[in-house]
C-alpha positions in Angstrom: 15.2 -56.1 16.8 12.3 -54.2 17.4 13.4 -52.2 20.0 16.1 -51.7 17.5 13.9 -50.3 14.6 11.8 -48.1 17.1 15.2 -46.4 18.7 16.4 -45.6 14.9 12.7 -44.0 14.3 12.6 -42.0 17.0 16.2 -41.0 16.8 15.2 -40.2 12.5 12.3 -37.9 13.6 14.2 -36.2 16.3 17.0 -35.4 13.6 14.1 -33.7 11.5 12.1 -32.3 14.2 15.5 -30.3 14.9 16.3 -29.1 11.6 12.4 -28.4 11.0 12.5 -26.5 14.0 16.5 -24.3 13.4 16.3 -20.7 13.2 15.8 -18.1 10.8 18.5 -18.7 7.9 17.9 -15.1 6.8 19.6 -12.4 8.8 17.7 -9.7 10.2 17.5 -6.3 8.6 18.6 -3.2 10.9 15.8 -0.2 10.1 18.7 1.5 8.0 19.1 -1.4 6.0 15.3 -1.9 6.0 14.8 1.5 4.8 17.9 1.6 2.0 16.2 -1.4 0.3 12.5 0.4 0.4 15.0 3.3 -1.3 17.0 1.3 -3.8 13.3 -0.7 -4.8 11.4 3.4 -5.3 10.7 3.7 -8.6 8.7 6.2 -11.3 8.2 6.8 -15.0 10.4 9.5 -16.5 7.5 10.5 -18.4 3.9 10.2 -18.3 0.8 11.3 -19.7 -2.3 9.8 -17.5 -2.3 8.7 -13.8 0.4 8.1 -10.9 0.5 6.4 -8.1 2.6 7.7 -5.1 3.2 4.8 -2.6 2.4 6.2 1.1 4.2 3.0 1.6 7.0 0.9 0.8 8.9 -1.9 1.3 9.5 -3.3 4.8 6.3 -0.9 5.8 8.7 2.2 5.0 6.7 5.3 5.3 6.6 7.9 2.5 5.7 11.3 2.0 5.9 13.4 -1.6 6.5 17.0 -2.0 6.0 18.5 -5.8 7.3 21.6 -7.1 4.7 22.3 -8.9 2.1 20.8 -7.3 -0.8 22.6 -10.1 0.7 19.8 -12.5 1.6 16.9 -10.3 -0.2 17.3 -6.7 1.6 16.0 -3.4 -1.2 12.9 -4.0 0.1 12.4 -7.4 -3.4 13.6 -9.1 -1.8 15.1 -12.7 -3.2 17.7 -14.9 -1.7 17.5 -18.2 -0.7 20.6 -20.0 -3.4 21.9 -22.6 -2.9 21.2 -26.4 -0.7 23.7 -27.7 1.2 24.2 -24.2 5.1 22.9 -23.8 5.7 19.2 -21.5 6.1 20.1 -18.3 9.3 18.8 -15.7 8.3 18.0 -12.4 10.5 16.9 -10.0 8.6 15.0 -7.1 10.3 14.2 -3.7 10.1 11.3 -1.6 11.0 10.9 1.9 11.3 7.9 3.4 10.7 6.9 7.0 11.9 4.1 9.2 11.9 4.3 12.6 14.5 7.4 13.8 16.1 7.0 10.0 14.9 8.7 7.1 16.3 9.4 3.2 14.6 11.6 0.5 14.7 10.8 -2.9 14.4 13.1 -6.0 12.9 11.8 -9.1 11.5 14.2 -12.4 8.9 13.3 -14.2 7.8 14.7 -17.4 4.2 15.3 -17.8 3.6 15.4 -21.4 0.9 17.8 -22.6 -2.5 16.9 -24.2 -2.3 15.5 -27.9 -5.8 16.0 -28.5 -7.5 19.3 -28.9 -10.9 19.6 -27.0 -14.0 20.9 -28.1 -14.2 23.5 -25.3 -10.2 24.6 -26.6 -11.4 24.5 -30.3 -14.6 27.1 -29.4 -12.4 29.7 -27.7 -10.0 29.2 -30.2 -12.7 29.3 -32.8 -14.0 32.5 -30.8 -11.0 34.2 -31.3 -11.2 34.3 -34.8 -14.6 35.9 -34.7 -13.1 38.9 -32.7 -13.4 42.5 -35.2 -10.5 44.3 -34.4 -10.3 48.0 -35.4 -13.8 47.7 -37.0 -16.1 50.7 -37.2 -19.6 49.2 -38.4 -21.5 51.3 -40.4 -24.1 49.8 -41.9 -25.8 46.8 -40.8 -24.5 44.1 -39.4 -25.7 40.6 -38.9 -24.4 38.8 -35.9 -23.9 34.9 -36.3 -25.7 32.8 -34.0 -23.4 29.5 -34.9 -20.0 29.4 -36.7 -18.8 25.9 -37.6 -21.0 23.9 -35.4 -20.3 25.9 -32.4 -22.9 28.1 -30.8 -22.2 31.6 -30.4 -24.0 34.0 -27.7 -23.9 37.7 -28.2 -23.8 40.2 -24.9 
């Protein structure tokens, strides 16, 4: 009886030793499909206003690379530089290429880099500057020259 119990035993942990022990249940991935997945799963905003974060890489360890078209707003490392208050939203359209092994896809996305909603001091000064320009003005008589005008100072050369 015994011999019984310890032959159904070792014949149970044999059984899961096996199964614990089968092979991979998921299929392996070809670099193409590898890199169609990291392709499909590439993502960014359509608009944005603050930082970006390029991926250099992606799933399955998919190498990417970005190319801007106008890299002064959106650089190749995704640093942005917002249009000034006043100036129209800019469309970039960044490019991704994506690298697997001897495959490779590229991927357009545009982004919309929306312009500054808040006018800076330094942009209110100039503007402010502006309006203290004499145009067409022949001074004949004294003139006193302003050292401040609305907070700002002002320096004469």
């Amino acid at each position: 009886m015994l011999k019984k119990i310890l032959t159904l035993t070792l014949i149970f942990v044999g059984i899961f030793t096996l199964t614990a022990c089968g092979g991979d249940d998921e299929p392996t991935l070809s670099d193409l499909d590898k890199l169609t997945e990291a392709f499909d799963g590439l993502a960014l905003p359509t608009a944005i206003d603050g930082q970006l974060t390029l991926l250099d890489t992606g799933l399955h360890g998919v190498t990417i690379t970005w190319e801007s078209n106008k890299p002064a707003v959106i650089s190749n490392t995704g640093l942005i530089t917002n249009p000034s208050f006043g100036e129209l939203d800019q469309t970039v359209t960044l490019t991704a290429t994506l690298v697997l092994g001897e495959n490779s896809f590229a991927k357009d996305f545009e982004v919309v880099v929306l312009a500054t909603t808040v006018e800076t001091d330094l942009a209110k000064a100039n503007r402010l500057i502006v309006s203290l320009i004499f145009a067409n003005l022949t001074v004949t008589d004294t003139v006193s020259l302003v050292s401040e005008h609305q907070s700002f100072p002002v320096t004469w050369t």
